[in-house]
C-alpha positions in Angstrom: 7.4 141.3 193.3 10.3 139.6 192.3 11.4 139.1 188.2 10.9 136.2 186.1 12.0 134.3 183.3 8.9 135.4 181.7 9.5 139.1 182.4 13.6 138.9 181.1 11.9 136.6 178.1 9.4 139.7 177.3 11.6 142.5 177.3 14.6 140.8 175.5 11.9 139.9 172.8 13.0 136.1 173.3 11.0 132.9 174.1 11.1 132.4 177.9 13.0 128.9 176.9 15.7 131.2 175.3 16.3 132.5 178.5 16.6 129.2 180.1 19.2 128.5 177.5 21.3 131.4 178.3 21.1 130.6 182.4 22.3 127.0 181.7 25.4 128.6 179.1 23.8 126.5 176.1 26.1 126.2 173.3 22.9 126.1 171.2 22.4 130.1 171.7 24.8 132.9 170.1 26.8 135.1 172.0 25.2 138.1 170.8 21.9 136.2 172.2 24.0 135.5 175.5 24.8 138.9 176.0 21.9 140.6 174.7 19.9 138.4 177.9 22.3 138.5 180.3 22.2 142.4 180.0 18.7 142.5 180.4 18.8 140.2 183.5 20.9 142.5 185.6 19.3 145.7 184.4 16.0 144.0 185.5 17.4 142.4 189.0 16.8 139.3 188.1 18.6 136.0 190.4 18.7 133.0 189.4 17.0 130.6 191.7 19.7 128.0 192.2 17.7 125.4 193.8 15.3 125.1 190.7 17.7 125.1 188.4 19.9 122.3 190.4 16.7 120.4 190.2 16.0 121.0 186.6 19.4 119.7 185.8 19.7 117.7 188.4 23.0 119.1 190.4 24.1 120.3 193.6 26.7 122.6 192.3 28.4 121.2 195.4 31.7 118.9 195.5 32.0 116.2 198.7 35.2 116.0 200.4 36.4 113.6 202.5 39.1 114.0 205.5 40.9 111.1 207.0 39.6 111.1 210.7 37.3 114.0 212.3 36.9 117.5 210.9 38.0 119.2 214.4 40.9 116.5 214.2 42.0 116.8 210.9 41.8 121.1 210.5 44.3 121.4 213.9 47.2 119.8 210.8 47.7 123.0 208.5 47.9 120.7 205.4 44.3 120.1 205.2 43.1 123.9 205.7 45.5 124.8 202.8 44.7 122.0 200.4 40.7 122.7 201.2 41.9 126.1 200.1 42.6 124.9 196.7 40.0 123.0 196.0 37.5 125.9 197.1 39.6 128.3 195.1 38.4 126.3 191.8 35.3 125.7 193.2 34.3 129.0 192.9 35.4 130.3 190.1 33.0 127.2 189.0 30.2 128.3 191.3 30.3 125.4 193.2 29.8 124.5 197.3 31.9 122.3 199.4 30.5 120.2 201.7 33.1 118.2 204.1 32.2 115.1 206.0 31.5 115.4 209.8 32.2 111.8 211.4 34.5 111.3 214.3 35.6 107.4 213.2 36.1 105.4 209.9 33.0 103.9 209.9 31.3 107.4 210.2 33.2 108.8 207.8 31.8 106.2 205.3 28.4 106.4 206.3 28.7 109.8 205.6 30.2 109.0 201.9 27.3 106.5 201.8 24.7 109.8 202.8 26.2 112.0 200.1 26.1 109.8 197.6 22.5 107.9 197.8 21.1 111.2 198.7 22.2 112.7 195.9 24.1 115.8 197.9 27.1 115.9 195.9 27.7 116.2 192.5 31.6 114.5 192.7 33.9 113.6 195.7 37.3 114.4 196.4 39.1 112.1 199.1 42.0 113.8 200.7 44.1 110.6 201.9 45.1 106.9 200.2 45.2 104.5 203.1 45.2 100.7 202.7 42.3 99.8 205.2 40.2 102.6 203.5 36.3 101.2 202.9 35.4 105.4 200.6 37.4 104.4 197.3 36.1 101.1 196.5 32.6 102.0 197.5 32.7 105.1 195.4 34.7 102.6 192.4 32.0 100.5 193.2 28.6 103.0 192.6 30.7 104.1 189.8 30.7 107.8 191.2 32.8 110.6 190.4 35.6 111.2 192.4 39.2 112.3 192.7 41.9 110.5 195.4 44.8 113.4 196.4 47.7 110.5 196.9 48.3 107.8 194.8 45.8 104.8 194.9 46.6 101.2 196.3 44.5 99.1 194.5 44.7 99.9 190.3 45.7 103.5 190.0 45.1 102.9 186.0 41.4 103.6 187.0 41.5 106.3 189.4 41.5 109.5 189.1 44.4 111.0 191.3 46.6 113.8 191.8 50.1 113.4 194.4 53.4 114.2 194.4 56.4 112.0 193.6 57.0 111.4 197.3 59.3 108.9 196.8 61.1 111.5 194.7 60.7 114.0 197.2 61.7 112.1 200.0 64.4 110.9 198.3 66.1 114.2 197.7 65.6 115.7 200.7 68.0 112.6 202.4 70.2 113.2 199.9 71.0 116.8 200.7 71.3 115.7 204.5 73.9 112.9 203.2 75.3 115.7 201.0 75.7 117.9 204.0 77.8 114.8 205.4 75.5 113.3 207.6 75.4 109.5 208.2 73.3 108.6 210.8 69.6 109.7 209.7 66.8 109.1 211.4 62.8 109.3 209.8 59.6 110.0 212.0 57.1 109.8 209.9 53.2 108.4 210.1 51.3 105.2 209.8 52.7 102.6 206.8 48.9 102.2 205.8 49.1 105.7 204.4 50.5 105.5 200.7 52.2 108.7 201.1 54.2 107.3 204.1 55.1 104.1 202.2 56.4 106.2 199.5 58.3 108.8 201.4 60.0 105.6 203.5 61.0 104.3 200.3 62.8 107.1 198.6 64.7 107.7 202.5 65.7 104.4 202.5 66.9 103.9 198.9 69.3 107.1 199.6 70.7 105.6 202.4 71.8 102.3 200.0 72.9 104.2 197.1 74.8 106.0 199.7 76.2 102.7 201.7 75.2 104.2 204.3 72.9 102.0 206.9 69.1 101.9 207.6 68.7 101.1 211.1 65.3 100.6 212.0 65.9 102.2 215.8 66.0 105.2 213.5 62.5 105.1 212.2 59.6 105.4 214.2 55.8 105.5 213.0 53.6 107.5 215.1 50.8 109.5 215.1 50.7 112.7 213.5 51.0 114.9 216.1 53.4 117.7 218.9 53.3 114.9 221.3 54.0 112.0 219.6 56.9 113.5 218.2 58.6 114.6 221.2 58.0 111.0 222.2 59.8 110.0 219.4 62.7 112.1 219.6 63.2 110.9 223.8 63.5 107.4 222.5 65.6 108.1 219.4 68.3 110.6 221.4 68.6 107.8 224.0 70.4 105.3 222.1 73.8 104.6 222.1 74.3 106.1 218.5 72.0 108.9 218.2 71.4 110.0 214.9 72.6 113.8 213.4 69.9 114.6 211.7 65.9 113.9 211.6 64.1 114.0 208.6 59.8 114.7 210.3 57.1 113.9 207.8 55.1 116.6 209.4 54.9 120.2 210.4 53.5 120.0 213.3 55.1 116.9 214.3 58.3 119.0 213.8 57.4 121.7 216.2 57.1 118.6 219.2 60.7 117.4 218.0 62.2 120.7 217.9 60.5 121.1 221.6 62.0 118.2 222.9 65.7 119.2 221.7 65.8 122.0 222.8 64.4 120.7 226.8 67.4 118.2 226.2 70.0 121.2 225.2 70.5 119.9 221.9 70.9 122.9 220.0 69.6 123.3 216.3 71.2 123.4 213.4 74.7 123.4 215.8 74.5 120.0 217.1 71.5 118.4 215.0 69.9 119.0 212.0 66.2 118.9 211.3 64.0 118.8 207.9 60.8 118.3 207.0 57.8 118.2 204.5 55.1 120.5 203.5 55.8 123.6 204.0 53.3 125.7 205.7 53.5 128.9 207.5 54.6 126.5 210.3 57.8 125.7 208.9 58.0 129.4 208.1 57.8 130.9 211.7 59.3 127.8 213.3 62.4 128.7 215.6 64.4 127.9 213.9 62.7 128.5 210.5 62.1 125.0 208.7 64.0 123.8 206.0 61.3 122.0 204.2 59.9 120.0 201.1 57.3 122.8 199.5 54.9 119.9 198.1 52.5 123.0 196.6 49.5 122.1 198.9 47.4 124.7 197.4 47.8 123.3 194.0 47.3 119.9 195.1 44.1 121.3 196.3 43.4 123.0 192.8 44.1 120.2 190.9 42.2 118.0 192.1 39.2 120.1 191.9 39.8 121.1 188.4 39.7 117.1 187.9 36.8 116.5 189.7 34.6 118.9 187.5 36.5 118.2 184.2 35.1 114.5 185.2 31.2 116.0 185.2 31.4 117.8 182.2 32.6 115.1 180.3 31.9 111.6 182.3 34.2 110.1 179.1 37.4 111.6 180.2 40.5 109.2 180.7 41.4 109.1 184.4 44.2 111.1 184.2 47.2 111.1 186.7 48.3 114.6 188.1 52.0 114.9 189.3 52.2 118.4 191.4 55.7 119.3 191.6 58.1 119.4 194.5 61.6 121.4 195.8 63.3 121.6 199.3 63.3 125.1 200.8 66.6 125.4 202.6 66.3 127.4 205.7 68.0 127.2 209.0 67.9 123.5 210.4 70.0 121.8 208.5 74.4 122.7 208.9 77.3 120.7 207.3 78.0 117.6 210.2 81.8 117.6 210.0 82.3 115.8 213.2 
């Protein structure tokens, strides 16, 4: 027969309702009260029974989160297993679920969104992506419902809550240490324009190039999707102009493992006759050959952040939407080389 409130209540000498208190952490009980109980309840065996106290309170202890295409799509890109990571790390030490959304298109995704929130299975919602043609934020602005964005918001970032890098920063930098290392001719395969990290990282690559004098050509840049493929496409139509560039900065890990592919089937050798950076830095960058030089843009603590956020948002509904900068440095391995020709 299994223990109740009622037996903890008797032995402790309490009120069953003091119990109660002490389960739900109530400021309005002592310490010595807290302890006193809690003792009791694990000499006696007793579990809480989640489900009735999520009712009572009416929570699901559980946080939403929200990929950018498919679950099977999205986990084969090493950012998103690492930045779930994060936010489950915090999570727990909360006692809360995740729950991530299952559709295969946009407007399953969002119909998804639309599940968890009218039905009442999450408590808060973290969105992993900022993309202009996105329908999740402004619903979610819109019902007035907790949630955290990881990127920076298109539309009035004053009222969202959101944690990012500075990718223009970032970005920035890391063209600047290729420039540094004397190359001129840089070229940038990065992802869709819709995404605001992509218009940010464009940004700080192309303002090095003018600070430097040096020119943006736009056979240089190429917007693809995120994946091996794609990026050996890119690289087939890049090496073949007249000019081909010396270096490529690659907005993605794996991405980067399609353009160091296709150099290497063209005999271009790496970092001897081109040089090759990207961001995140994953163990993919790692125990890439040759090893990555990378941007470490702290994945897991993106992840972590964002959680904390989330939950700091339910215990106090009040709280400013804050802005969370996670910081950023290039990890020089051994793709990039001085271009002295």
């Amino acid at each position: 027969m299994s223990v109740t409130i009622k037996d903890v209540a008797k032995k402790a000498q309490v009120a069953p309702s003091t119990v109660s208190r002490v389960i739900a952490n109530s400021p309005q009980i002592s310490e010595k009260t807290k302890r006193k109980v809690r003792k009791i309840m694990d000499e006696m065996g007793y579990h809480i029974n989640v489900n009735a106290r999520n009712l009572a309170i009416k929570s699901t202890q559980t946080i939403g989160i929200v990929m950018p295409s498919s679950t099977v799509h999205s986990l084969y890109n090493p950012f998103f297993p690492e930045v779930i990571r994060g936010i489950s790390a915090y999570c727990h030490l909360k006692e809360y679920s995740i729950t991530l959304t299952t559709g295969e298109s946009k407007e399953e995704i969002y119909n998804d969104v639309v599940q968890m929130v009218q039905g009442r299975k999450v408590d808060a919602i973290i969105v992993l992506y900022s993309s202009s043609d996105d329908a999740v934020v402004p619903y979610l602005h819109e019902k007035n419902f907790p949630f955290v964005l990881i990127g920076k918001p298109f539309h009035d970032p004053d009222n969202v809550m959101y944690v990012d890098n500075d990718n223009y920063k970032a970005s920035r930098e890391l063209t600047e240490y290729l420039i540094k290392l004397g190359h001129k001719r840089i070229a940038f395969i990065t992802g869709d324009i819709k995404y605001e990290v992509t218009k940010n990282r464009l940004k700080g690559f192309q303002e090095a190039l003018f600070f430097a004098q040096l020119d943006i050509r736009k056979e240089y840049i190429k917007h693809i999707s995120l994946s091996r493929e794609e990026g050996r496409k890119a690289v087939d139509e890049i090496m073949k102009l007249s000019e081909p560039p010396t270096a490529f900065i690659v907005a993605d890990e794996l991405v980067s493992l399609g353009v160091l592919s296709a150099l290497r089937d063209k005999q271009i050798k790496v970092p001897d006759d081109i040089s090759v950076a990207n961001f995140n830095n994953t163990l993919i960058s790692e125990l890439a050959s040759p090893p990555l030089t990378t941007v470490d843009v702290n994945i897991f603590q993106l992840g972590y952040e964002a959680s904390k956020a989330a939950l700091e948002m339910l215990e106090n509904p009040d709280i400013m939407k804050k802005h969370i900068l996670v910081p950023t440095k290039i990890i020089v391995r051994e793709t990039c080389k001085k271009f002295n020709k």
